[in-house]
C-alpha positions in Angstrom: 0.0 0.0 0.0 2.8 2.6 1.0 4.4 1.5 -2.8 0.8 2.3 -4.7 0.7 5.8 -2.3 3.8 6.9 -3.5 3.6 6.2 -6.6 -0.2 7.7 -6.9 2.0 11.2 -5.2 4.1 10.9 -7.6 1.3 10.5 -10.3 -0.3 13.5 -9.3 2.6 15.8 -9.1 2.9 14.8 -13.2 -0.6 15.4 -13.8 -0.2 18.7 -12.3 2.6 19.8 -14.6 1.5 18.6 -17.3 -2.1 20.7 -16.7 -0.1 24.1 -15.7 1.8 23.3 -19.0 -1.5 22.8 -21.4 -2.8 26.0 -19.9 0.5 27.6 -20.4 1.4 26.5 -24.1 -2.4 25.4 -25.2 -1.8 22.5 -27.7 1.5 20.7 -26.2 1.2 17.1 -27.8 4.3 16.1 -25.6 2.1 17.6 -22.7 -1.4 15.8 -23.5 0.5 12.5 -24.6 2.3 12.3 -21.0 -1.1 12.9 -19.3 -2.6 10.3 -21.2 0.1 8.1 -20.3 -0.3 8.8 -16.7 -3.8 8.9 -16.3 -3.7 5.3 -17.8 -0.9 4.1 -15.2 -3.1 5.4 -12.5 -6.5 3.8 -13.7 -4.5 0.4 -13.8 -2.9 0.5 -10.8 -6.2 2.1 -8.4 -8.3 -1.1 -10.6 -6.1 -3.3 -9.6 -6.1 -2.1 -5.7 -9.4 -2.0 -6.0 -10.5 1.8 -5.6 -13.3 1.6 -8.3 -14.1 5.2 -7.6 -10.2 6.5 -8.2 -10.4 4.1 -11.3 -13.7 5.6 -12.9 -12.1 8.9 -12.9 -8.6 8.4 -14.4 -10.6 6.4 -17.2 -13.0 9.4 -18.1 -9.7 11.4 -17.7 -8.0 9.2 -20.2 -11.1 9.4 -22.5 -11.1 13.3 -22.7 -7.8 13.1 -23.2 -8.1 10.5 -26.4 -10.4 13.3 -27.9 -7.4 15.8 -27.5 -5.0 13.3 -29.2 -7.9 12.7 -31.9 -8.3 16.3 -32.5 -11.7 16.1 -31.5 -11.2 18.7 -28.9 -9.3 21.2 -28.1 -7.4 22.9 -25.3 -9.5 25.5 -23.6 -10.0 27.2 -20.1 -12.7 25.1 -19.5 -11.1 22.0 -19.8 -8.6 23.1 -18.0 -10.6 23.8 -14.9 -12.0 20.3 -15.5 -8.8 18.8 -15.3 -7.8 20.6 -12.3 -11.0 19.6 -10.9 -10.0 16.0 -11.2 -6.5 16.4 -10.1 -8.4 17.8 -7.0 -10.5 14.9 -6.3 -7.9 12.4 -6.8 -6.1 14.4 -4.1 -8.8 14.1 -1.9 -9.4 9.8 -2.9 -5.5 9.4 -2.1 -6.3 10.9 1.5 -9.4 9.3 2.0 -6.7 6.1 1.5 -3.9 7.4 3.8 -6.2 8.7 6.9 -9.5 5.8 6.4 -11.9 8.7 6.7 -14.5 9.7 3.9 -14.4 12.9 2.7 -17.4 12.3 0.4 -16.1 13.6 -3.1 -19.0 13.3 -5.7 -16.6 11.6 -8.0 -20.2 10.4 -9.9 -20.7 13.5 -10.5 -17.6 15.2 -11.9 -17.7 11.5 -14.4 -20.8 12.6 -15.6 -19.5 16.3 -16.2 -16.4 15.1 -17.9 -18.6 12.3 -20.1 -20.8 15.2 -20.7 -17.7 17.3 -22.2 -16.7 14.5 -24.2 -19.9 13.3 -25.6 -20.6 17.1 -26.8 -16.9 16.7 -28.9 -18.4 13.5 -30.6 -21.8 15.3 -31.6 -19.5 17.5 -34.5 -19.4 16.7 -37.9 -16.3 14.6 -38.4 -14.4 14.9 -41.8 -11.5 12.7 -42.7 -9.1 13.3 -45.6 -10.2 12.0 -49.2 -7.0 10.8 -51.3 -6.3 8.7 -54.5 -6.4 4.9 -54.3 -2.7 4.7 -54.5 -2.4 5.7 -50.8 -0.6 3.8 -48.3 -1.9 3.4 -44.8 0.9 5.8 -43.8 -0.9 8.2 -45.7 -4.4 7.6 -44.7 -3.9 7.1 -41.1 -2.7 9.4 -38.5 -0.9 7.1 -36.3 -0.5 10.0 -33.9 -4.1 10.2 -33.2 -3.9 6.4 -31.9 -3.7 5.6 -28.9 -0.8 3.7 -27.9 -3.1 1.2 -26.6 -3.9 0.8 -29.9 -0.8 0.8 -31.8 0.3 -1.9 -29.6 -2.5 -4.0 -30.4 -2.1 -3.2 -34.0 1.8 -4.7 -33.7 0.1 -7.6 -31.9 -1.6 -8.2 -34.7 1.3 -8.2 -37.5 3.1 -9.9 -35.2 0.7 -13.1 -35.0 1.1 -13.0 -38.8 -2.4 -11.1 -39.9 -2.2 -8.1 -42.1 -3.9 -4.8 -41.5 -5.7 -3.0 -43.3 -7.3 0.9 -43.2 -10.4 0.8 -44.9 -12.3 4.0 -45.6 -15.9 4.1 -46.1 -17.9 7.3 -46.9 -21.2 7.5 -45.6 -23.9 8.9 -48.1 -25.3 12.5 -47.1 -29.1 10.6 -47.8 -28.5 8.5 -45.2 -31.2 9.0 -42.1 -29.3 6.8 -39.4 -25.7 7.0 -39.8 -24.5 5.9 -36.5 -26.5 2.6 -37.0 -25.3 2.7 -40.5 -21.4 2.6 -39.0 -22.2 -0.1 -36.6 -23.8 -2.4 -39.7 -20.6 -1.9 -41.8 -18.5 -2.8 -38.6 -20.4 -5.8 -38.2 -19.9 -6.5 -42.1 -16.1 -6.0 -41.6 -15.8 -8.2 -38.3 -17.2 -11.5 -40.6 -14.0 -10.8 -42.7 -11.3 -10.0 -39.8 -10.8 -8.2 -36.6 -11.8 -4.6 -36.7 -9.6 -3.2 -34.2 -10.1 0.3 -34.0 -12.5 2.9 -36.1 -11.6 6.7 -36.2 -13.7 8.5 -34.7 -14.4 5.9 -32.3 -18.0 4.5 -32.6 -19.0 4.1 -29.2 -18.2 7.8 -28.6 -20.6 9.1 -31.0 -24.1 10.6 -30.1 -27.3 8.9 -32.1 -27.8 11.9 -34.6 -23.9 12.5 -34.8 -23.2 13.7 -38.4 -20.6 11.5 -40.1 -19.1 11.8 -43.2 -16.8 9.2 -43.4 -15.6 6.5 -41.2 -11.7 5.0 -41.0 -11.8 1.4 -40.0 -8.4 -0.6 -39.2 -9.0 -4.4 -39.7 -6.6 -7.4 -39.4 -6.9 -10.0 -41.8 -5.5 -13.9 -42.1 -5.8 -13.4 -45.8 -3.5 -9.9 -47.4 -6.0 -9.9 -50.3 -9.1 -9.3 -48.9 -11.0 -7.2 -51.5 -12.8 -4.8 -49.1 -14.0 -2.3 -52.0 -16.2 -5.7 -53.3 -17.4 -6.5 -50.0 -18.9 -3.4 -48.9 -20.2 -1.8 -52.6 -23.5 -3.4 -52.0 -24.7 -2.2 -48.5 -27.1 0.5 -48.6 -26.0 4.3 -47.4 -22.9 3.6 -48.8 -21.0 6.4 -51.1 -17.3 5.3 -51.2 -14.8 2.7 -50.0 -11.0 3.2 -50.1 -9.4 0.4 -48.4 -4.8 0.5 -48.4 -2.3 -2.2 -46.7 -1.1 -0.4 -43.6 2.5 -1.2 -43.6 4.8 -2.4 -40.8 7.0 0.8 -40.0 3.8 2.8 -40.2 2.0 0.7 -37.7 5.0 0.4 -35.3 4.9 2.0 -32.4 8.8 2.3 -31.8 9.3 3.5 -35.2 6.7 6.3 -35.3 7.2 7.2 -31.5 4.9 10.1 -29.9 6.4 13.6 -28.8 8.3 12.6 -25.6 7.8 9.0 -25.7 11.6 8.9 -27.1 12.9 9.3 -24.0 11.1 6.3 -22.1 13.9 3.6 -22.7 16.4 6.6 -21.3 13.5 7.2 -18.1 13.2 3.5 -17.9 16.9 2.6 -17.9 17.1 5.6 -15.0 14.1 4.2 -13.0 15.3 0.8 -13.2 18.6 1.7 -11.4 16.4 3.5 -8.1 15.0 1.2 -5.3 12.6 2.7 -3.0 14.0 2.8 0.5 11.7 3.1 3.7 12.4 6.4 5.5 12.6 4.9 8.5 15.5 2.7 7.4 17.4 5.3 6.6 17.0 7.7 10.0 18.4 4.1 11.7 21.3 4.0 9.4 22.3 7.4 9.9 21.2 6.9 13.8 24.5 3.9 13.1 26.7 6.5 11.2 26.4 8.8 13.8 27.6 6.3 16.5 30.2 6.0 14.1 31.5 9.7 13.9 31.2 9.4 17.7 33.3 6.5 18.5 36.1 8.0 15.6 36.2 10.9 18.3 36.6 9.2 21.1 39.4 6.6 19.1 41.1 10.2 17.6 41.5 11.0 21.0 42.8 7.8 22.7 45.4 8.0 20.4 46.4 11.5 21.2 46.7 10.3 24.7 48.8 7.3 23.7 50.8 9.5 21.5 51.5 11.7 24.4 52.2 8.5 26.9 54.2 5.9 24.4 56.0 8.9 21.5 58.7 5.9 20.6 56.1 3.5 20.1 55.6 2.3 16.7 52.2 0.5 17.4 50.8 4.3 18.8 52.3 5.8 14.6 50.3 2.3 13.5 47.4 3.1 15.6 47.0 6.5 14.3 47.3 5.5 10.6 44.7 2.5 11.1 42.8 6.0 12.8 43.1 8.4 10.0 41.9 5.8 7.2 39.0 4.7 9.7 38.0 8.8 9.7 37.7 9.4 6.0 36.2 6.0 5.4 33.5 7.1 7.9 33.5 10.6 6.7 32.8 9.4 3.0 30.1 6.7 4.2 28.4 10.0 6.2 28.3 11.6 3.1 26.9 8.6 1.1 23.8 8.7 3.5 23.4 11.7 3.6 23.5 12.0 -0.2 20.4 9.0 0.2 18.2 11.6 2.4 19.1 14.2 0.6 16.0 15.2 -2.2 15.4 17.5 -5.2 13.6 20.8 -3.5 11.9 20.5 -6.9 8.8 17.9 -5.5 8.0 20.8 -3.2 8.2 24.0 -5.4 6.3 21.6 -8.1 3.1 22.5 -5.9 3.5 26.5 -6.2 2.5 26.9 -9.8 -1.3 25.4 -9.6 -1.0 27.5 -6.0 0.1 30.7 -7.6 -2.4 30.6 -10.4 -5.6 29.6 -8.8 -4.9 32.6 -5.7 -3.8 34.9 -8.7 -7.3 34.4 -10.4 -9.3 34.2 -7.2 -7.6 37.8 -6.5 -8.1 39.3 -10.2 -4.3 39.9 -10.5 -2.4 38.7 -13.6 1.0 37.5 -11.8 4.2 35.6 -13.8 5.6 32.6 -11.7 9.6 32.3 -11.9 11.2 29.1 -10.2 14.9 28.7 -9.9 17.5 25.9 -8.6 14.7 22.9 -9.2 17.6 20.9 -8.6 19.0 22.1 -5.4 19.3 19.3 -2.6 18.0 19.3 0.8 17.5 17.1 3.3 13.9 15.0 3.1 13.0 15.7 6.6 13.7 20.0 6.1 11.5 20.3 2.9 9.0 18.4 4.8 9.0 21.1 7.4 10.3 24.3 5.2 6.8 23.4 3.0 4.5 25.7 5.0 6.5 28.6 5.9 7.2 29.2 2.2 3.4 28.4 1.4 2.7 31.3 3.5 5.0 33.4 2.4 4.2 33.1 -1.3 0.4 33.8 -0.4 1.5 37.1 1.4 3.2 38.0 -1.7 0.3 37.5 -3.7 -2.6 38.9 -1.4 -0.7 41.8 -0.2 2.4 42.5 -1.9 1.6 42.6 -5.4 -1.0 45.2 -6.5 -3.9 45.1 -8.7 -3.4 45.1 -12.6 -5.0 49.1 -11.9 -2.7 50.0 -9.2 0.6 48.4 -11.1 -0.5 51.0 -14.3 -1.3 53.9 -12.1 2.8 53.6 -10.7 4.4 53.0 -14.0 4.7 49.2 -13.6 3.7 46.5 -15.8 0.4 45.4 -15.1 1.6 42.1 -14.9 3.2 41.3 -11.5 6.1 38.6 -11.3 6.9 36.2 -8.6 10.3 34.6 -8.1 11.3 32.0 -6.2 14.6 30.7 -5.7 17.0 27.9 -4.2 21.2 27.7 -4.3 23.6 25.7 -1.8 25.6 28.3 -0.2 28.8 26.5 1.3 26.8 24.1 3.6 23.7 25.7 3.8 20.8 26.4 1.5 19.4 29.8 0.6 15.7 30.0 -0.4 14.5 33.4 -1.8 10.5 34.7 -2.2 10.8 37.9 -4.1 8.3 40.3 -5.6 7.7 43.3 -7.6 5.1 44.8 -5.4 5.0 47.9 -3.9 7.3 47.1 -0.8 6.5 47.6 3.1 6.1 50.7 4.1 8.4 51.6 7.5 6.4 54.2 8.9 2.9 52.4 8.6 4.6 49.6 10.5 5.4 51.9 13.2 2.2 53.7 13.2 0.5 49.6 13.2 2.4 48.6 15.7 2.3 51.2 18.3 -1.4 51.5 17.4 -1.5 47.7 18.2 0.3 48.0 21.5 3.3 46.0 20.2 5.4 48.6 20.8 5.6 52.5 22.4 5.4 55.4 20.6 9.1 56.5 21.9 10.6 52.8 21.1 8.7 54.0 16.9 11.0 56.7 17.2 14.1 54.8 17.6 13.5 52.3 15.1 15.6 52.0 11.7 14.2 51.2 8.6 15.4 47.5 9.2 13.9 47.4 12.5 10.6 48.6 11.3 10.4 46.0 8.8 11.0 42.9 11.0 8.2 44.5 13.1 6.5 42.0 10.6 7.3 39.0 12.6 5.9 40.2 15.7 3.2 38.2 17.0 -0.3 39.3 16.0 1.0 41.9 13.5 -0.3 42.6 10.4 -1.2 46.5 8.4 -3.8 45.1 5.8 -6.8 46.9 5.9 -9.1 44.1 5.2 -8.8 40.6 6.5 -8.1 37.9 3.8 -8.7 34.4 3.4 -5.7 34.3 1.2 -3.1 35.2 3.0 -4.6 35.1 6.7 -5.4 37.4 10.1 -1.8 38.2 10.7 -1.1 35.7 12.9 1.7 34.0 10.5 4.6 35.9 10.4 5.6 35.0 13.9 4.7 31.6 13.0 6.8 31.5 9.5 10.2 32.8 11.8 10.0 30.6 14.4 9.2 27.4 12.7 12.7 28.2 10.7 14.4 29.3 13.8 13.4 25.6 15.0 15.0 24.4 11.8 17.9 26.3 12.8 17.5 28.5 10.3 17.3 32.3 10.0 15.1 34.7 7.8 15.4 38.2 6.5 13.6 40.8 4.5 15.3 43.2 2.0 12.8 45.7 0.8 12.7 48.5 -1.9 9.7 50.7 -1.4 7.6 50.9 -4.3 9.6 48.3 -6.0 8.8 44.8 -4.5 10.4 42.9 -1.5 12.2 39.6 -1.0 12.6 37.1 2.1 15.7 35.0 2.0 16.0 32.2 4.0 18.9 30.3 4.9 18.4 26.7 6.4 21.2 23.7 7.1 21.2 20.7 4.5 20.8 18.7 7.0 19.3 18.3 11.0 21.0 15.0 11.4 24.6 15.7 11.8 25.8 19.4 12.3 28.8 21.7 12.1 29.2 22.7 15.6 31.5 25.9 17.5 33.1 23.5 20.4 32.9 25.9 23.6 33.7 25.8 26.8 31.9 27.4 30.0 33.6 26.9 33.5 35.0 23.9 32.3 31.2 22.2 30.6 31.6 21.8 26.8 28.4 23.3 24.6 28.0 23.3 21.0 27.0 26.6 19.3 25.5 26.0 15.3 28.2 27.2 13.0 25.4 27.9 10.9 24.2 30.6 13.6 27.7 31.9 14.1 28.7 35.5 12.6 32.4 35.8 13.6 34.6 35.2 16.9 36.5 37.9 18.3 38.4 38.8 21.5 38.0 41.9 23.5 39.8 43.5 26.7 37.0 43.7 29.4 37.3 47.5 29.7 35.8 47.6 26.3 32.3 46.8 27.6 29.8 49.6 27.7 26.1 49.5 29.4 23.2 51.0 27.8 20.3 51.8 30.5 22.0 48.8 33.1 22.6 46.0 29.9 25.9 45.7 28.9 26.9 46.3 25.3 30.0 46.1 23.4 31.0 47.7 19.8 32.0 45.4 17.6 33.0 46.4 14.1 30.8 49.8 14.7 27.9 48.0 15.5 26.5 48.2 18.8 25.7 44.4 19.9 23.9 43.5 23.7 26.9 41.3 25.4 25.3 38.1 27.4 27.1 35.4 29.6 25.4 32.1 29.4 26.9 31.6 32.9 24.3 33.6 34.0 21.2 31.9 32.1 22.5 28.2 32.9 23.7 29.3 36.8 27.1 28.2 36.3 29.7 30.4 38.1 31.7 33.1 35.8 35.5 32.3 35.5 36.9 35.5 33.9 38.1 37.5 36.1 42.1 38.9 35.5 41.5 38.1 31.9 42.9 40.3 30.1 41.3 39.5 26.8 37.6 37.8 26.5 36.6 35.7 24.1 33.1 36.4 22.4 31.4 34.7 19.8 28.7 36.8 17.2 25.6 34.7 16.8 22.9 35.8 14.6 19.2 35.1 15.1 17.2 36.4 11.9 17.7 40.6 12.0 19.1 40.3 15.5 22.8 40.0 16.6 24.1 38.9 20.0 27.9 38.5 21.5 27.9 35.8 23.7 31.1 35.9 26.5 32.6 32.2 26.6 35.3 31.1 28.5 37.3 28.6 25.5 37.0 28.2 21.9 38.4 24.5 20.9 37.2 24.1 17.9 34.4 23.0 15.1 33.5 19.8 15.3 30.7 17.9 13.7 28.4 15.9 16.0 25.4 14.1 15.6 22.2 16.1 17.0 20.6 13.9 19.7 17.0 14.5 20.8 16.5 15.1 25.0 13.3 13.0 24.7 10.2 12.8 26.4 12.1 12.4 30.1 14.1 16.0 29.9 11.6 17.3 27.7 12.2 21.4 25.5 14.6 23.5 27.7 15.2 27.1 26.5 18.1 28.4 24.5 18.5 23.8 23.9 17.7 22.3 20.5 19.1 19.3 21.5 22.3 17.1 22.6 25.0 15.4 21.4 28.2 12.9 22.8 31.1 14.5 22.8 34.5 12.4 21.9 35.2 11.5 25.6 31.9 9.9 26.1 30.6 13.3 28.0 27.3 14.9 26.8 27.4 18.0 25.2 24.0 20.6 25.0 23.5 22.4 21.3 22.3 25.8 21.6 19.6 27.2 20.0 20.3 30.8 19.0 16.9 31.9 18.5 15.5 30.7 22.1 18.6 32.6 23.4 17.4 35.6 21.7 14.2 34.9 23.9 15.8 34.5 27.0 17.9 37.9 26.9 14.6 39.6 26.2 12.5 37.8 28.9 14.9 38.4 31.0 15.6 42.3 30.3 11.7 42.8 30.2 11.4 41.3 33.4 
């Protein structure tokens, strides 16, 4: 069941593509043949899971989409919409699957509107190329309106030794009942072979459908069949053309569809994946991790020995047998982590269909952008990056970008864009939402905010620009003048910073009033294994994200300045708030006679902080353990880790630092 889930995801994701891409370029063959294709994979796999109602849909799906490949319809808004209205459905069948609860879909329903759509297609005249007799069936068949169903069965055929054969019979204008008419002729054929497809397809046709002529491709045991003979006597009949269709014209792997050149390629590629159970993989990297641990502990043994035995040439063996044991574990770290690591692409592949149905609800014409599909992230971060980013594109769309009237009125085009954007930068990624809307406006979100209580009137004042724009991710904030179901009551900015602050991430605005803004967001490839700033306080070793870390310096203790009781330093012309973690955990200070203190910069979103430590030994990489259940979430902790002597380490978490200081100073 989790195999036929996945795969159905997976289905769905294509469908959606492929419908964004018909709306976008109208008549894609490549587009329509690969929806085809997959509507037909997902009506045999859900039939032969037994979800009839799942089935029944992707079938009428795969009809409609026959009619396109026919060039009986064609691509328009309103199919479209239809299409995206099964994509929907199927979305809520596959969770209906996954959580055992009915969410009472009227899948009847949306068949009958799609066999509706279809059934009004068959009701046109229908037309079909009149030629010289000399024709071969290359010529009077359109093997690209055939289904590949159908070409398959057609190689079948030739391949069992029958001949085929594309008879074309032209109905007379006279004739009253010309669907019946076609079904008497197909009857005639079937006593002289198999009639294995007609064009248009018969049972698609209305009653009082108006049709001119009729192709019908029939296998033969005998190559000599005079069809012409056998038909010139039936009523209603005006003409009959009937041409050998030849081998190379009937093949499907020699007249291939638009894309469908690349399936041995995709094939080959799929057939060297195996799915791999998630769970499976956090144990093996659970196992590398105890690895990396005891390689610390081993490293350090042998520095000891070193140290205790120098003329020994079993400690100079030791550390070789060491040194190879670290890279082999170092490159087998990577290998799993390369196995959890995922395209971001399966999660921006849901903003498209996103951006275009808020766009439309909202009456603005707005230009999606996606960049760095194939940037890799961790599986279990893009799982938890999804909604943040989901919000913040809505935000863009509902408030950021004006109206089509507003954008003219400023000089802009009214067309607004939308860029999003992914890139590894040295071990972390970057994520970018960017607009050309009209900005945020400083001063309203002073005046919002004091108006809101947030913050005094005399703190407005001393504000920057900067500091008036993160105002944003204050809790509760929000300047819109009307409430939205778009993009929400305000109550998500907060939300978006802290859920990446507990991804130990950090997220900032750059802004250009007038001319759009842009959030970038900078995340860790991983939350597994970590790059960590070894520190030591009264002797207890923490770890401090090297992710969070800004720059280490060392300053003489009469440099430290205090600003209304809260001591500050200036580092680099910046004034930063100084903290001791001493203080926050209750361990005892050890600085005094220093003459020189070290301090480490950590940065938490907007906000910087110079934290006084008593040691710096080093990064290190350690594996991020959870506290569990028993300890439980401690402030200023993400988590835990086992440090190369067996001791436990904490990992501090920047952000809920950040939190402390200012409980504690608003206290």
């Amino acid at each position: 069941m989790a195999v036929f889930l996945e795969e159905v995801e997976e289905q769905l994701q294509i469908m959606e593509q492929e419908i964004m891409r018909l709306e976008r370029d109208g008549s894609s063959e490549e587009a329509v043949q690969s929806l085809f294709r997959t509507a037909h994979t997902l009506k045999g796999s859900s039939a032969a899971m037994g979800f009839d109602q799942m089935k029944d849909l992707t079938h009428e799906m795969e009809h409609i989409l026959d009619q396109v490949r026919n060039k009986q319809l064609s691509i328009t808004n309103e199919m479209v919409n239809l299409l995206f209205k099964c994509l929907d459905h199927l979305g809520v069948l596959k969770d209906e699957i996954v959580t055992g609860r009915s969410q009472s879909p009227d899948i009847p329903a949306l068949v009958e509107e799609l066999h509706r759509f279809t059934s009004s297609a068959a009701s046109l005249p229908i037309a079909l190329p009149a030629g010289p007799q000399a024709r071969t069936a290359s010529e009077a068949v359109d093997f690209a309106s055939l289904s590949y169903d159908h070409q398959l069965r057609i190689q079948e055929h030739i391949d069992h030794g029958l001949s085929i054969a594309a008879v074309t019979v032209e109905i007379s204008p006279d004739c009253i009942m010309k669907l019946a008419r076609a079904h008497i002729i197909s009857n005639q054929l079937s006593s002289m072979g198999i009639v294995v497809h007609t064009l248009p397809p018969l049972e698609s046709l209305d009653e009082d459908a108006d049709i001119s002529k009729i192709l019908y491709i029939v296998a033969t045991e005998d190559a000599g069949v005079n069809f012409e003979q056998a038909l010139s006597g039936m009523m209603d009949i005006a003409g009959v053309e009937a041409c050998p269709l030849l081998l190379s014209a009937a093949s499907p792997s020699a007249n291939p569809r638009p894309g469908e050149n690349r399936q041995p390629e995709e094939a080959k590629r799929k057939a060297q994946t195996v799915r791999v159970d998630v769970e499976r993989l956090e144990q093996l990297m659970n196992l590398v991790g105890e690895l990396v641990i005891d390689q610390t502990q081993i490293s350090r043994i042998g520095n000891v020995l070193g140290h205790r035995y120098a003329s020994d040439d079993a400690v100079d063996d030791l550390e070789q047998v060491s040194d190879h044991i670290s890279r082999v574990i170092g490159e087998l770290q990577d290998s799993v982590m390369k196995a959890r690591m995922l395209p971001i692409e399966q999660l921006f592949n849901r903003f498209p269909r996103m951006v275009r149905d808020l766009s439309q609800s909202l009456g603005k014409d707005i230009d999606l952008a996606i960049e760095g599909h194939e940037t890799e992230l961790d599986r279990t971060v893009i799982e938890e990056i999804g909604d943040p980013l989901i919000h913040l594109i809505r935000n863009a769309i509902d408030h950021g970008i004006e109206s089509g009237d507003a954008r003219r009125h400023a000089g802009k085009p009214s067309k607004g864009m939308l860029r999003i954007t992914a890139a590894h930068e040295e071990n972390q990624v970057v994520i970018t939402v960017e607009d050309d809307g009209a900005g945020i406006d400083p001063d309203k979100m002073k005046s919002a905010a004091v108006r809101k209580g947030i913050i005094t009137a005399e703190e407005a004042q001393g504000l920057s620009e900067k500091e008036s724009i993160h105002l944003i991710f204050r809790p509760g904030f929000s300047t819109a003048a009307t409430l939205s179901d778009v993009s929400g009551r305000g109550v998500g900015m907060d939300i978006v910073k802290s859920h990446i602050e507990k991804l130990n991430g950090i997220i900032d605005i750059d802004m250009t009033l007038g001319q759009g803004t842009r959030f970038k967001i900078k995340l860790p490839l991983t939350l597994a294994i970590i790059t960590g700033l070894r520190v030591e306080l009264n002797k207890r070793t923490f770890i401090i994200p090297m992710s969070s870390v800004v720059e280490i310096v060392r300053i003489p203790p009469e440099e430290i300045q205090t600003i209304k009781s809260d001591p500050v330093v200036v580092i680099r012309g910046e004034v930063l708030p100084l903290i001791w973690l001493h203080d926050y955990l209750q361990i005892p200070r050890t600085e005094a006679g220093r003459k020189h203190l070290p301090v480490v910069v950590v940065g938490a979103g907007e906000k910087r902080i110079a934290i006084v430590v008593d040691e710096l030994n080093g990064n290190q990489e350690v594996v991020v353990k959870s506290l569990g259940s028993y300890v439980g979430k401690i402030s200023g902790i993400s988590g835990a880790t086992i440090l190369g002597d067996g001791r436990v380490g904490l990992i501090f978490e920047v952000a809920g630092i950040a939190k402390m200081m200012k409980a504690a100073h608003s206290g």
